[in-house]
FIMAR-810174 format. One record per residue (C-alpha): residue number from 1; chain; z negated, y, x negated. Coordinates in steps of 0.1 Angstrom, whole numbers, plus 5000, padded with zeros to 4 digits. Example, Ala and Ser with C-alpha at 12.3 -4.5 7.8 and 13.67 -1.06 7.14 Angstrom:
BEGIN
(1,A,(4922,4955,4877))
(2,A,(4929,4989,4863))
REM end
This chain:
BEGIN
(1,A,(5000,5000,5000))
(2,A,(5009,5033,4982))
(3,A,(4992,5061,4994))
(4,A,(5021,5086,4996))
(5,A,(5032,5066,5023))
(6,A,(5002,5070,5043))
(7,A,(4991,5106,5034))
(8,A,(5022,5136,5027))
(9,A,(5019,5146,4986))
(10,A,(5016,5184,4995))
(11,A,(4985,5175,5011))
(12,A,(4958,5187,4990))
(13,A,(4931,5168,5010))
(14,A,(4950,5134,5004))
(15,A,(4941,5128,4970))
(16,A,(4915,5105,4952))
(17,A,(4897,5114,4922))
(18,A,(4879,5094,4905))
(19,A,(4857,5098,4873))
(20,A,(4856,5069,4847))
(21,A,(4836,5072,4817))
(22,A,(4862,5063,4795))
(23,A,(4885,5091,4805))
(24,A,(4876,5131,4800))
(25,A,(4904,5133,4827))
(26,A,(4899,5126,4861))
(27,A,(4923,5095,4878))
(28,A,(4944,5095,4907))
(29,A,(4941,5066,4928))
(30,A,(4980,5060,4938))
(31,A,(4981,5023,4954))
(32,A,(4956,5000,4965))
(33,A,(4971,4960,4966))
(34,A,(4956,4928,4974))
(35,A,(4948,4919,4936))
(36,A,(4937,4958,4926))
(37,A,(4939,4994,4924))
(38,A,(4966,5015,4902))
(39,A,(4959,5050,4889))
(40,A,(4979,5077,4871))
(41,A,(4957,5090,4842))
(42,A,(4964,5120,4816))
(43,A,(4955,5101,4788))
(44,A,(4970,5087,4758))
(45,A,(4975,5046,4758))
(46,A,(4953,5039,4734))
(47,A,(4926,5050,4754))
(48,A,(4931,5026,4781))
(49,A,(4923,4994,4759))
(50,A,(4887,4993,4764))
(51,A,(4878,4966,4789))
(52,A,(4846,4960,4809))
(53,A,(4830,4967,4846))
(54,A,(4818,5005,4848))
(55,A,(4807,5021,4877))
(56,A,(4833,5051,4886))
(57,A,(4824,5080,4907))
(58,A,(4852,5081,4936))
(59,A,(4859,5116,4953))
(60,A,(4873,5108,4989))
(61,A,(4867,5145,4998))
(62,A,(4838,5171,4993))
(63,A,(4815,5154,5015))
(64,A,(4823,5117,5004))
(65,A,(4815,5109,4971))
(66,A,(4809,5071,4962))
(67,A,(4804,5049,4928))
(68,A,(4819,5022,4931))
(69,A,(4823,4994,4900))
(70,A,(4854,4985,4892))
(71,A,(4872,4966,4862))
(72,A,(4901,4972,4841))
(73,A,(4927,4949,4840))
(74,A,(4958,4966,4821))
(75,A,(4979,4997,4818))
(76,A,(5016,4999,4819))
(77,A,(5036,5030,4812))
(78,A,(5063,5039,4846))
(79,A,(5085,5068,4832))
(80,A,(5062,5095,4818))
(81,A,(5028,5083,4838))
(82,A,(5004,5066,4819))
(83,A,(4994,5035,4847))
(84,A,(4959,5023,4846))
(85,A,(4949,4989,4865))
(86,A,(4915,4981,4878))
(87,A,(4898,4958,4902))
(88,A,(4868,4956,4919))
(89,A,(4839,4938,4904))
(90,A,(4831,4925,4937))
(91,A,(4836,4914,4972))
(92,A,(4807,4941,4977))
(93,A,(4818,4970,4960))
(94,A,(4854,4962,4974))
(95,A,(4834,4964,5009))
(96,A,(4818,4999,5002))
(97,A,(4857,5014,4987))
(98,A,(4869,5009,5024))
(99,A,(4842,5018,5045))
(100,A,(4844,5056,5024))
(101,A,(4879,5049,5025))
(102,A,(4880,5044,5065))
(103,A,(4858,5072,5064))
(104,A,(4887,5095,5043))
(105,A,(4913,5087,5063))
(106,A,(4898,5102,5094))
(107,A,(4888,5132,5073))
(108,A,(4921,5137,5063))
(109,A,(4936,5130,5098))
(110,A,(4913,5157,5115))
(111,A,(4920,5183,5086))
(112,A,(4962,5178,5088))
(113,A,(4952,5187,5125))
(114,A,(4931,5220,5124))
(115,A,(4953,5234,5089))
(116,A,(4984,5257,5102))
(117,A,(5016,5236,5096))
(118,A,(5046,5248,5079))
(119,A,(5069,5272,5097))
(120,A,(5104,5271,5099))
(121,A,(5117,5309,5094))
(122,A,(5138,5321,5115))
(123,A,(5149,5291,5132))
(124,A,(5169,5302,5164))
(125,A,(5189,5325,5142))
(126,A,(5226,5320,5135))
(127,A,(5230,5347,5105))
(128,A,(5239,5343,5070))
(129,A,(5206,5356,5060))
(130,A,(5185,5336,5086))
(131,A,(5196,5305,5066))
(132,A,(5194,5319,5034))
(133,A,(5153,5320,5041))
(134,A,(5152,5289,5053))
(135,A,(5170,5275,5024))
(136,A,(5144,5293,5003))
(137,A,(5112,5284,5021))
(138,A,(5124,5246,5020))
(139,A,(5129,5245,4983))
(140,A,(5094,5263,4978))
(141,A,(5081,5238,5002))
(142,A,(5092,5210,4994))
(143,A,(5100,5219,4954))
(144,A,(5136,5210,4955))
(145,A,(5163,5227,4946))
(146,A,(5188,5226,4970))
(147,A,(5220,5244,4960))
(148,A,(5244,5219,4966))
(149,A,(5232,5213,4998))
(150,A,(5229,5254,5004))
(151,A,(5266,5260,4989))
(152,A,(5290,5258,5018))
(153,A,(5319,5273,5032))
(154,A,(5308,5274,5073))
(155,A,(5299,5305,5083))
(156,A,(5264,5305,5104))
(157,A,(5276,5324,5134))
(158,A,(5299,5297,5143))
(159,A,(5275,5271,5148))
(160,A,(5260,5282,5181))
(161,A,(5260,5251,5200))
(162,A,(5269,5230,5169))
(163,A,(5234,5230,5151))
(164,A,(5202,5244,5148))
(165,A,(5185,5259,5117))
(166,A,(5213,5258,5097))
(167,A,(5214,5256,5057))
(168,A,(5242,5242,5048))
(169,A,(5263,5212,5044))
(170,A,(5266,5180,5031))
(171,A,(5303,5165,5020))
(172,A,(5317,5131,5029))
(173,A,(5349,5119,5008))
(174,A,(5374,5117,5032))
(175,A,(5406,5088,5023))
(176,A,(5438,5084,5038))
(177,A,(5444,5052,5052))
(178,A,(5480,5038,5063))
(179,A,(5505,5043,5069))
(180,A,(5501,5020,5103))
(181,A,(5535,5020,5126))
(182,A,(5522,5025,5160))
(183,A,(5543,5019,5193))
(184,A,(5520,5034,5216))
(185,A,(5518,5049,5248))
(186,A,(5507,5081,5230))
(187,A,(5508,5072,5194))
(188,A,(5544,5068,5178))
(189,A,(5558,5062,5142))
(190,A,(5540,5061,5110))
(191,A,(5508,5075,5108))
(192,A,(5478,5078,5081))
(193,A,(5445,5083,5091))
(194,A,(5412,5101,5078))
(195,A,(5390,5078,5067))
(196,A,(5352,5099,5057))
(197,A,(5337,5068,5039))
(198,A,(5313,5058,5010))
(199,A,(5317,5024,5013))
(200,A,(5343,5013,4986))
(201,A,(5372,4987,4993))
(202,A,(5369,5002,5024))
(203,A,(5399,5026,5030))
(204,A,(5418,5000,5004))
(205,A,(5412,4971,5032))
(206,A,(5423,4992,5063))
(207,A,(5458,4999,5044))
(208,A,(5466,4965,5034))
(209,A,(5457,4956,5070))
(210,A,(5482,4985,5079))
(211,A,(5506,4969,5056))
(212,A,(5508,4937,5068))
(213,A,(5508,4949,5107))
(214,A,(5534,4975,5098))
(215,A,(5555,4950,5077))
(216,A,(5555,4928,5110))
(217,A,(5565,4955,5133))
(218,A,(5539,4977,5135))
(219,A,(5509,4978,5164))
(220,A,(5515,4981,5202))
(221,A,(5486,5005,5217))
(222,A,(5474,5019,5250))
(223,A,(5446,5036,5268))
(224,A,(5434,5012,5300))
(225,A,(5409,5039,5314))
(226,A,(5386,5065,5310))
(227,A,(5352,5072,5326))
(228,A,(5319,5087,5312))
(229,A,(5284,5078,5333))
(230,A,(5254,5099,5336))
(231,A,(5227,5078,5357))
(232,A,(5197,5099,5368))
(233,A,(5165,5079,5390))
(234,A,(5156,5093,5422))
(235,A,(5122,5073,5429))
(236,A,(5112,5069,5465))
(237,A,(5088,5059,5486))
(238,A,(5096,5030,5495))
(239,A,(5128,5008,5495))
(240,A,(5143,5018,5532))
(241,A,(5137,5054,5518))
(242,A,(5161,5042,5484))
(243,A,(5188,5027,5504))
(244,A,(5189,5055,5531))
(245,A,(5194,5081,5507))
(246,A,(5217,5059,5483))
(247,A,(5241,5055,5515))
(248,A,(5236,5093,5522))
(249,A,(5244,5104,5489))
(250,A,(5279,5081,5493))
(251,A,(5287,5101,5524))
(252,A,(5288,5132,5509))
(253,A,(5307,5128,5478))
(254,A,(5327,5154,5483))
(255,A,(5303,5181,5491))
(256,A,(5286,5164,5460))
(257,A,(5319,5166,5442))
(258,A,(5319,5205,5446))
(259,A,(5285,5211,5431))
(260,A,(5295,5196,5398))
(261,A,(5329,5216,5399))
(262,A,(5306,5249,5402))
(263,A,(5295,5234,5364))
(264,A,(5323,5226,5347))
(265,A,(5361,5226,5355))
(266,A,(5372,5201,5334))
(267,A,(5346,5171,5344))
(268,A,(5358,5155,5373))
(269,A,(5335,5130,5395))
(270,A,(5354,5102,5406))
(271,A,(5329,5083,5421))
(272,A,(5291,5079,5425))
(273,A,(5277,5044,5425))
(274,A,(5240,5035,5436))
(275,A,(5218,5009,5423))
(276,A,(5183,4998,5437))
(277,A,(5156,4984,5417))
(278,A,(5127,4982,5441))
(279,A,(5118,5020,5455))
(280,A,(5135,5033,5423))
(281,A,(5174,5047,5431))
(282,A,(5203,5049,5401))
(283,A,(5230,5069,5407))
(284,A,(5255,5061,5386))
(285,A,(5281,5093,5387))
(286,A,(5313,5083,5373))
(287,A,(5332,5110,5354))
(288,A,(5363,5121,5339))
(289,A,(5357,5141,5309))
(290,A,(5388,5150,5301))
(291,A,(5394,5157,5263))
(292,A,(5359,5161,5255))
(293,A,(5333,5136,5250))
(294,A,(5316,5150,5279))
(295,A,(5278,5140,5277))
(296,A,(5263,5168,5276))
(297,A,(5291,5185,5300))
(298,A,(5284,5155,5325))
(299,A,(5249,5160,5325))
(300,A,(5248,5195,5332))
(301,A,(5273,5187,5359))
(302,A,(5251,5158,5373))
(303,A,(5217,5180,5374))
(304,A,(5232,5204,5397))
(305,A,(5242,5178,5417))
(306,A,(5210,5160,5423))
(307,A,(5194,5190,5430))
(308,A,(5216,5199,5458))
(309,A,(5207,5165,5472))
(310,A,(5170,5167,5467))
(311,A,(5169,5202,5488))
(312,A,(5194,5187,5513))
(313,A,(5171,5159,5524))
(314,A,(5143,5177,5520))
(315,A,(5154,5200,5542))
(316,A,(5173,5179,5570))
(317,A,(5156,5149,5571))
(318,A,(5122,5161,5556))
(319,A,(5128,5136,5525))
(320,A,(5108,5138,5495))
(321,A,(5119,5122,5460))
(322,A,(5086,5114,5447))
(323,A,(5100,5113,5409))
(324,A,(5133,5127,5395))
(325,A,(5146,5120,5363))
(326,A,(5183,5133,5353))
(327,A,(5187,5099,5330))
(328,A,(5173,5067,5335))
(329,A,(5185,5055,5308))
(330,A,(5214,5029,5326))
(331,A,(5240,5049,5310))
(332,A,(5232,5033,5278))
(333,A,(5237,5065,5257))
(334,A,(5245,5058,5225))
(335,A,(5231,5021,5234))
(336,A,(5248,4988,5226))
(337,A,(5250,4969,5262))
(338,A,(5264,4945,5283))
(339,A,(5270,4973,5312))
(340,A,(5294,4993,5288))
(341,A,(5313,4965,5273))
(342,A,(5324,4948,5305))
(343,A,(5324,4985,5328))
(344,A,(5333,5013,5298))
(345,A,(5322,5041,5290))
(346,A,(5340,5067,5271))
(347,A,(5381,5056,5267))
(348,A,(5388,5018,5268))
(349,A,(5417,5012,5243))
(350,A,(5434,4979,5236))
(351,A,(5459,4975,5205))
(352,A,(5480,4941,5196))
(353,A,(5503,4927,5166))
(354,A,(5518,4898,5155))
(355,A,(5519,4883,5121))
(356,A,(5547,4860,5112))
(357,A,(5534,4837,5085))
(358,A,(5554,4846,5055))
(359,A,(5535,4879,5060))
(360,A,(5502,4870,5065))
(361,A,(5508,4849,5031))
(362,A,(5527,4874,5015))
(363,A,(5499,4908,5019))
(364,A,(5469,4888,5034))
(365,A,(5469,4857,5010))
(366,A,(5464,4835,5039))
(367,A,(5482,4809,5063))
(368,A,(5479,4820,5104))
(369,A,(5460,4787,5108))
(370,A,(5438,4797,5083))
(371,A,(5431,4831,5098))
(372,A,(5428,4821,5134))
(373,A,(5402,4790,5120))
(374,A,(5385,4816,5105))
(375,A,(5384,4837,5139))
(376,A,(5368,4808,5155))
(377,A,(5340,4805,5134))
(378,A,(5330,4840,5134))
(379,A,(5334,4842,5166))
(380,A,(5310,4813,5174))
(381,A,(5284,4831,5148))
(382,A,(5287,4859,5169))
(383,A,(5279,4842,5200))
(384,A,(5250,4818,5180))
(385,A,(5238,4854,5167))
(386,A,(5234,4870,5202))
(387,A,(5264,4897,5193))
(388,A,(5281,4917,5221))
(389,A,(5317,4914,5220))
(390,A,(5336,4901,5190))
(391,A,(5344,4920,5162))
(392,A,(5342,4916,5123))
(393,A,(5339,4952,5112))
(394,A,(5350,4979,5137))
(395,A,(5320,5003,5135))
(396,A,(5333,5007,5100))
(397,A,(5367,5022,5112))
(398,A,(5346,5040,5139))
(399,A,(5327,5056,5119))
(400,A,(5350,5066,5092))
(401,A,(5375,5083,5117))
(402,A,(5347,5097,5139))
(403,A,(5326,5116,5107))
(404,A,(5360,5127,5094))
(405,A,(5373,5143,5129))
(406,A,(5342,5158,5145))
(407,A,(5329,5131,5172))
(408,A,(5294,5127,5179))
(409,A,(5283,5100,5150))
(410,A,(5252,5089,5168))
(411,A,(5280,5073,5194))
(412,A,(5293,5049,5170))
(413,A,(5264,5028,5183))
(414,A,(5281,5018,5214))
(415,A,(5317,5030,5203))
(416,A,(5318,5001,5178))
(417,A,(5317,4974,5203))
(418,A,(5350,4958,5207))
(419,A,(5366,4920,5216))
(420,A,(5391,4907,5189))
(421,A,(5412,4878,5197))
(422,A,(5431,4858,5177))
(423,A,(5457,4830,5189))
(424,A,(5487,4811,5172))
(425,A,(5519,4818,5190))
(426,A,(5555,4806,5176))
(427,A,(5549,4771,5171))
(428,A,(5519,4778,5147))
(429,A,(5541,4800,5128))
(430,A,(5529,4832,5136))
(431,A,(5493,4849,5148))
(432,A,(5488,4872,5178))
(433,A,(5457,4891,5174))
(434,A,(5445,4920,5203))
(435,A,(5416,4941,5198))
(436,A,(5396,4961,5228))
(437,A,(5373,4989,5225))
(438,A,(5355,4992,5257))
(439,A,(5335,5023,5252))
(440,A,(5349,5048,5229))
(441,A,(5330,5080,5230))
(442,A,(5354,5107,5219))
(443,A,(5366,5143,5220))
(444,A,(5395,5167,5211))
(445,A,(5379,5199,5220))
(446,A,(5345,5209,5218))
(447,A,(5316,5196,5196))
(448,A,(5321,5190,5161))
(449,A,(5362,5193,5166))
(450,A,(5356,5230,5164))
(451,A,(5346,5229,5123))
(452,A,(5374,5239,5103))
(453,A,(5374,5205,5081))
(454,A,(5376,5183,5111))
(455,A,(5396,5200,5128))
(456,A,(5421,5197,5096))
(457,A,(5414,5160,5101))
(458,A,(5425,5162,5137))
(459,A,(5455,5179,5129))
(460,A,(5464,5155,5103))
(461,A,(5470,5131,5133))
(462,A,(5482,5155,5156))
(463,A,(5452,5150,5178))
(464,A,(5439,5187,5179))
(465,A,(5436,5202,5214))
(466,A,(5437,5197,5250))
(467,A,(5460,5163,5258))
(468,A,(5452,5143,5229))
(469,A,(5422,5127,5239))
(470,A,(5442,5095,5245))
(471,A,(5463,5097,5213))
(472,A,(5428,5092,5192))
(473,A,(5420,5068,5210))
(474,A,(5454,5048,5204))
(475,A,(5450,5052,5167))
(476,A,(5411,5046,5161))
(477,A,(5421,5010,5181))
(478,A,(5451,5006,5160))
(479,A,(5433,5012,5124))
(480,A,(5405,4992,5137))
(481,A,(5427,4962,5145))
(482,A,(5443,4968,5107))
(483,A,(5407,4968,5092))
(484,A,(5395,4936,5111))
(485,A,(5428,4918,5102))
(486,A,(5421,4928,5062))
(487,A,(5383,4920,5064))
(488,A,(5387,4887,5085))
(489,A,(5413,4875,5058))
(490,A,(5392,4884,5026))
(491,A,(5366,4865,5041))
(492,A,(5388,4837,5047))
(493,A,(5404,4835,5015))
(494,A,(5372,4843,4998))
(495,A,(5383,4876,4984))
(496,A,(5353,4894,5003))
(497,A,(5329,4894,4975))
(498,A,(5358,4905,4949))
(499,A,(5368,4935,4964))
(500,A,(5330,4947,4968))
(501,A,(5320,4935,4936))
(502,A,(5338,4941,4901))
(503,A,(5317,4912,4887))
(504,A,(5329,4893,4918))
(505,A,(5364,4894,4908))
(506,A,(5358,4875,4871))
(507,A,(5370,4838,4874))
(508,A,(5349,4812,4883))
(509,A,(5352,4774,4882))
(510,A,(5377,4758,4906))
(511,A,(5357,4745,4941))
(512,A,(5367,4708,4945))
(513,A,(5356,4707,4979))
(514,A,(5383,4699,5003))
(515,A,(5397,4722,5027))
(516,A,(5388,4754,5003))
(517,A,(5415,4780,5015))
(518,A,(5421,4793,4983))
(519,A,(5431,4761,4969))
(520,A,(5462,4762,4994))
(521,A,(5473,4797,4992))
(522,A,(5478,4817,4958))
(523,A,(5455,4846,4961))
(524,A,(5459,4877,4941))
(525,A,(5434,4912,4939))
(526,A,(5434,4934,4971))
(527,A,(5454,4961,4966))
REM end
């Protein structure tokens, strides 16, 4: 147990000094272990080869000073700190170190509450010189200096809306993956796509995937629908009070629908869907968000609404909601579940290829057999593992694109889900693979689109502005497929660790096992 973890090190009260006649210098008590204690001392190491039981004064605070006997065991030398090792001379004295230990910690706790915390400085200000002084507070608080984080080129005034206490920026190197040949509904032709990454082999596996797919014709995309949920709780009385007003509510969805236009003109409610759980009402309001993500726009939208309802029972039918809650968390934001992979939420985008074999040999060093058998086995890991959907690494592709163009990162959580299928077609001779993403949870306007980088990332793909919702969608699909072809066919041909790993890559004594797949297909370095 190290203490830092417990206690914060610009807590003065946190510390423990102890005095040990050997040392003109007080110790530090820094972690406290199963077999011992471990100080940090100022002195020399020659002074720390006296051994024995002494009785050390321990200072847990002003008002809690104990002697305690402990041993020394050893010292060690970690960087520049001279370590000192001790243990207690006896179940006893270990006894009395915790009791004034116990006794410490609630010391401490009740002084971290009555001190003054630290203040932020001028935190709802969006001016160059606001976040210039919190820049400076935070590297005398904290003793860091932070001028790569500080140095940026976003000006603070545009970030109304984007952040809050603004000081700077932090860079993400940014590859171009591709080219991939889409024939889309809204993605055509060759396109390359921003990949902000620090995972390497990374943007290097999505273009050989792109390779291969484009080699063979190039990747067939499409948006099947489009639908974001907000899914506040009305809580009732009782049950006949839930189902009445959930049947109400239905009635009225289009004087419902013209309270959430008075909110936003570019959310549009297609449909509200209730769900009981005892006296506790969901609605589920279905939107369409347009080209913006639409969370936050939805749920400003859906507020409105419920509180027209609330007043209008209240006041025709003398109705009272006895809780409200604007979301009950069935949405799943930003939530992995079973509701958003089979209903979506977000853009559901589907994209498909097909790999002749002489390809799949030729750029992805295996046979289709191979990489459909491969397939099959992760796919029943993924189902022995409890995973939703089937995928072998599309939150990678997600994230890349999404941190490079501006979308919300923390929805990569559910954004990542997808369903990958894999199927011999032509005799054997060829693979058919199709991948869905159920919930994609993207924007072309608003948000993080508006920062001049991502923006340039967007614009890079043509998918800047109003329309071109559905065209990011097409191409996040299509380099996802690429990415999980690649990935799936390292693993396969046991190329995965190589391509991670420089010492990975060295050779290594032929596998006799039988049925190895790179003992039937010549494998060479990804490129």
């Amino acid at each position: 147990m190290t203490l830092s973890q417990i206690y914060p090190k610009q807590s003065p009260n946190s510390a423990i000094k102890v005095e040990h006649p050997l040392f003109s210098q007080p110790l530090i008590l820094n972690e406290i272990h199963s077999d011992g204690l471990k100080f940090s001392a100022q002195e020399p190491d020659e002074r720390f080869s006296h051994a024995g039981t002494y009785a050390a004064l321990f200072y847990f605070d002003d008002d809690i000073q104990q002697p305690i006997e402990i041993g020394l065991t050893g010292f060690a030398r970690e960087g520049r700190n001279n370590i000192v090792v001790a243990s207690f001379s006896s179940d006893q004295e270990e006894a009395i170190f915790w009791r004034a230990f116990r006794g410490h910690g609630q010391r401490v706790g009740a002084l971290m509450k009555a001190d003054k915390w630290p203040r932020m400085p001028a935190r709802a200000q969006y001016s160059e010189s606001a976040r210039l002084q919190r820049v400076s507070f935070l590297e005398e608080y904290t003793g860091t200096r932070l001028d790569e984080v500080a140095t940026t080129s976003l000006e603070s005034e545009g970030l109304v809306r984007v952040t809050e206490s603004f000081i700077g920026t932090v860079e993400v190197p940014v590859g171009a993956a591709g080219p991939l040949l889409f024939n889309g509904q809204c993605a055509l032709g060759h396109i390359f796509a921003p990949m902000a990454t620090t995972e390497g082999s990374l943007v290097a596996s999505a273009t050989r995937g792109s390779t291969a797919i484009t080699a063979s014709g190039g990747v067939t995309t499409a948006v099947l629908d489009r639908r974001i949920t907000r899914v506040p709780l009305f809580q009732m009385a009782n049950l006949h009070d839930a189902i009445f007003l959930g049947q109400w509510v239905q009635s009225r969805i289009s004087e419902i629908r013209l309270q959430t236009g008075l909110m936003s003109k570019h959310a549009i409610l297609k449909s509200i869907e209730p769900q009981i759980l005892g006296r506790d009402l969901h609605l589920h309001f279905v939107y369409d968000s347009a080209d913006a993500a639409g969370q936050n726009m939805t749920t400003g939208c859906t507020w409105r609404a419920c509180h027209w309802i609330m007043e209008e029972v209240a006041s025709r039918f003398g109705l009272e909601v006895e809780r409200f809650i604007i979301e009950s968390n069935l949405s799943n934001d930003k939530k992995i579940s079973f509701n958003n992979y089979i209903c979506g939420r977000g853009t559901r985008a589907v994209a498909e290829c097909k790999l002749p074999g002489e390809l799949t040999q030729k750029f992805l060093h295996v046979t289709p057999e191979q990489l459909v058998r491969g397939y099959h086995s992760l796919a029943a890991g993924g189902v022995a593992g409890g995973m939703i959907g089937v995928n072998v690494n599309v939150a990678n592709m997600v994230a890349a694109i999404f941190t490079a163009t501006g979308q919300d990162i923390a929805s990569v959580h559910e954004s990542g889900v997808g369903h990958l299928t894999m199927e011999l077609v032509d005799g054997g001779t060829a693979v058919y693979a199709s991948l869905v993403l159920p919930s994609l949870l993207i924007g072309t306007v608003g948000g993080g689109t508006r920062l001049p980088q991502q923006r340039t990332c967007l614009q890079m793909i043509d998918c800047d502005g109003a329309g071109k919702s559905p065209r990011l969608a097409e191409i996040i699909c299509g380099f996802a497929l690429a990415l999980d072809v690649s990935t799936l066919s390292a693993l396969v041909s046991d190329e995965f660790a190589a391509a991670h790993h420089p010492l990975a890559s060295s050779p290594a004594p032929k596998a006799k096992a039988k049925g190895r797949s790179r003992n039937q297909v010549p494998t060479t370095a990804l490129p």
